[in-house]
C-alpha positions, 0 to 999 in steps of 0.5 A: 923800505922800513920808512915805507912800512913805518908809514903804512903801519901807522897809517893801518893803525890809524883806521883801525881804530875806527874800522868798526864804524868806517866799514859801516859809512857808505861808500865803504862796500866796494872793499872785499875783506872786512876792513877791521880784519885788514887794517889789523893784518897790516898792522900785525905784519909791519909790526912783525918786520920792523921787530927785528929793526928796532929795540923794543922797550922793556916797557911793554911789560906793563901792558902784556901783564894788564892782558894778563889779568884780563885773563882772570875774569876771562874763565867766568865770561858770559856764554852768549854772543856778546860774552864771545865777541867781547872776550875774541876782540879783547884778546886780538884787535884791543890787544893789538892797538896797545901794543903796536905803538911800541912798533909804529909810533916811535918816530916824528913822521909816524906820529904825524902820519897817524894823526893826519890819517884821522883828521882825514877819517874825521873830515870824511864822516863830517862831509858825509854825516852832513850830506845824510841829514846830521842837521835835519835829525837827532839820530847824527846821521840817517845812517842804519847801521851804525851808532851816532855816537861813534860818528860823533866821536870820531869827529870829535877826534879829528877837532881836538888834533886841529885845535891843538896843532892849531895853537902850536907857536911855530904854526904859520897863521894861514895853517892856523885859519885852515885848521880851526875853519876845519875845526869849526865845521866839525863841531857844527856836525857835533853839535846838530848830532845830539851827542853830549858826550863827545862835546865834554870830552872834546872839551876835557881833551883839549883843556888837558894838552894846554894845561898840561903838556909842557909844550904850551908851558911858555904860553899857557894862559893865552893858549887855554884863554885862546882856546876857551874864545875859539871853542865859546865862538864854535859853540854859538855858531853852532848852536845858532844853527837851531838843529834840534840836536844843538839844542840837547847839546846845549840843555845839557851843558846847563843842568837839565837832565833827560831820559839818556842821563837817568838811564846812566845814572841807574847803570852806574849805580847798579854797577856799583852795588853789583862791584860790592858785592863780588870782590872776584869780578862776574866775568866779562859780559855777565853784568847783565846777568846780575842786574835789574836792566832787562829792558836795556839788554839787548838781543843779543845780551850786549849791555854794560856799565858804560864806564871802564874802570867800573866795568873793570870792577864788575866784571873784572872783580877789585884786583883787575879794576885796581890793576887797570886803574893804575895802569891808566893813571901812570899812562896817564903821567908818563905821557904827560911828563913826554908831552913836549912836543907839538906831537905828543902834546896832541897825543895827550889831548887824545887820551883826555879826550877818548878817557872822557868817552871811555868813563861815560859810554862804550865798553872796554873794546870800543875806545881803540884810540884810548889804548894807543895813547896809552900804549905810547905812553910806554912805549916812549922814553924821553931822550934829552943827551946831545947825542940823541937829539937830532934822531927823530925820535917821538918822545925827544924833547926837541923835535917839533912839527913844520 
C-alpha cells in the first residue's frame, strides 16, 4: 500500500508541475476537476500518510523559513488579479511542490518514477505540438490557450533527463539509441517553436550533470565531449529543417538581437533601478506599479522582471532577495555533492536546466519543477555506512538505475 502511494505521489508530483500547461493541451477536457487542484490533492494526501511512515529531515527547516520571508512582502502585495493569483499559488501549490519532496521523492523508484512521468508528458506535448503545426509557425504550436514558451520548456524537460540517462555507463546501447533518437525528435520541435530560452537552458542543464555530478566523475571528458557532438549533430539536424523558428533559434546563438531580447534587457534594467531605490521590496506583484513598461502590462496587471532573484529584490526587497539567493546557491551545492547516482545527477541537470528559464522568464510561480529540485536537495542526506546501503534510499551513493 505505502509503495503503491509513494509511486502515485511521485506520479501526481510529476504532473503538477506542468498542470498548468497540460490541462490547456487538447485532448485534455474530458477531466472534470481542474487538473492543477487534483494532482495537488493528491500530492497533499499521499504526503500526509506517508508523514507518519517516514522520518522527516530536520532540514525542511530551510524551505518552511524561505515561505517565511515570502511572508514580508506579502503585506504590500498588488490589489489586482495577478497581485491575488500570485500571492494564493505562492502560499498553496509552489509551496507545496517544495515541500513534497521530503514525502515522495526519497527512494530510487520514486525518483525514477517522477522523472519517467515527465519524459512521457514531454513525448506527449512534442507529438502534439507536432501534429498542431509547431513546424509551419513561429508561435510553437497553433494552441490559443497557452504559452509556447511552456511547450518548449516542458520538451526541453524531457531532453535533458534523456540525454542524461542516455550517457550513464551501465546503459545498454539499444536504451541509449531509443533515448537520444527520442532526444533528437524533441529538440527538432524545440528548435521550429522559436523559443531561445529553452534551448540555452537545455544546453546549461545538460552541461552542469556532466561537469558536475560526481556520477560521470570516471568519464567526464568523453561524456561532456559526447555530449557536446550528439547535441551539435541534433542541432544541424534540426536547423536543417529550414522552419522559421529554427532560424530564430539559430540568429540568437550568434549575436543578433531582436525585439524579444531588447524588451528584456529594458525589463531587467528597470528592475534594477526599481531594486535600489526600495531596499524593502514593492511587495509581490507591484513591479509594474513602479516602472515605465505600461505597454507590456497586461490586462490584468501581470508583468514582472523575468528573473527570479531580481523579482526577489524588487518585490521582495534586499532581505528576502538575499535570503532566496542563498537558498539556491546551497541547493544549488548540497545537490551537487548527492549527485552520485544516475538519478540524482539528472536531478541536477533538471535544476540548471529550469534555474536557467527562472533567470530569463516566468515569475516566481512558473518554474514548479526548479522548486522540486530544490526542495530534494534538502530533503536528502547522503549515506555511505555499510549498513545503509542496500536500503533504496535516493541520496545513497551506490544505488544505480537498471
Amino acid at each position: 500500500m505505502l509503495r503503491f502511494l509513494s509511486s502515485m505521489g511521485a506520479i501526481a508530483l510529476a504532473v503538477l508541475t506542468y498542470s498548468g500547461q497540460m490541462k490547456s493541451l487538447p485532448y485534455m477536457g474530458w477531466i472534470p476537476i481542474d487538473l492543477t487542484v487534483l494532482t495537488a490533492a493528491i500530492v497533499v494526501g499521499c504526503s500526509a500518510i506517508l508523514f507518519f511512515f517516514k522520518t522527516i529531515q530536520p532540514s525542511i527547516s530551510a524551505p518552511l523559513g524561505l515561505w517565511a520571508c515570502f511572508l514580508i512582502p506579502a503585506f504590500t502585495v498588488a490589489t489586482n488579479g495577478y497581485g491575488t493569483q500570485k500571492l494564493l499559488t505562492l502560499f498553496t501549490f509552489t509551496l507545496i511542490t517544495v515541500i513534497a519532496p521530503f514525502f515522495l521523492l526519497q527512494t530510487e523508484r520514486q525518483g525514477v518514477t517522477f522523472l519517467g512521468t515527465l519524459v512521457v508528458l514531454s513525448c506527449f506535448v512534442g507529438v502534439t505540438s507536432f501534429q498542431n503545426g509547431a513546424l509551419d509557425s513561429l508561435t510553437g504550436s497553433t494552441f490559443d490557450d497557452i504559452n509556447p514558451i511552456s511547450l518548449s520548456r516542458m520538451m526541453g524537460t524531457g531532453l535533458v533527463i534523456l540525454v542524461i540517462f542516455a550517457f550513464a555507463r551501465d546503459r545498454r546501447m539499444l536504451w541509449r539509441v531509443l533515448m537520444l533518437v527520442m532526444a533528437c525528435g524533441l529538440l527538432v520541435v524545440i528548435f521550429a517553436s522559436g523559443r531561445r530560452g529553452p534551448v540555452l537552458a537545455v544546453i546549461v542543464g545538460i552541461t552542469v550533470a556532466f561537469a558536475f555530478a560526481p556520477a560521470f566523475s570516471r568519464h567526464r571528458i568523453r561524456t561532456i565531449l559526447s555530449g557536446l557532438v550528439a547535441l551539435a549533430i541534433a542541432g544541424r539536424f534540426a536547423i536543417s529543417s529550414g522552419s522559421a523558428g529554427s532560424e530564430r533559434v539559430l540568429s540568437f546563438f550568434v549575436g543578433e538581437e531582436d525585439a524579444s531580447t531588447t524588451a528584456r534587457e529594458q525589463i531587467w534594467n528597470q528592475a534594477i533601478d526599481i531594486a535600489k531605490s526600495n531596499p524593502f521590496g514593492v511587495g509581490w506583484a507591484s513591479f509594474p506599479q513602479h516602472s515605465d513598461l505600461g505597454t507590456m502590462v497586461s490586462d490584468s496587471g501581470r508583468m514582472y522582471p523575468h528573473n527570479i532573484f531580481l523579482e526577489g529584490f524588487v518585490e521582495g526587497g534586499w532581505l528576502v532577495g538575499s535570503i532566496l539567493l542563498v537558498f539556491v546557491v546551497l541547493a544549488s551545492l548540497r545537490l551537487r555533492r548527492l549527485a552520485t547516482t544516475q538519478t540524482l545527477s539528472v536531478f541536477l541537470g533538471i535544476l540548471g536546466f529550469t534555474l536557467t528559464n527562472a533567470m530569463v522568464s516566468g515569475d516566481i510561480n512558473d518554474q514548479k519543477l526548479m522548486w522540486v529540485a530544490l526542495g530534494l536537495a534538502f530533503a536528502l542526506r547522503r549515506e555511505t555506512s555499510e549498513s545503509t546501503q542496500r536500503t533504496g534510499k535516493l541520496g545513497q551513493k551506490t544505488i544505480a538505475i537498471n
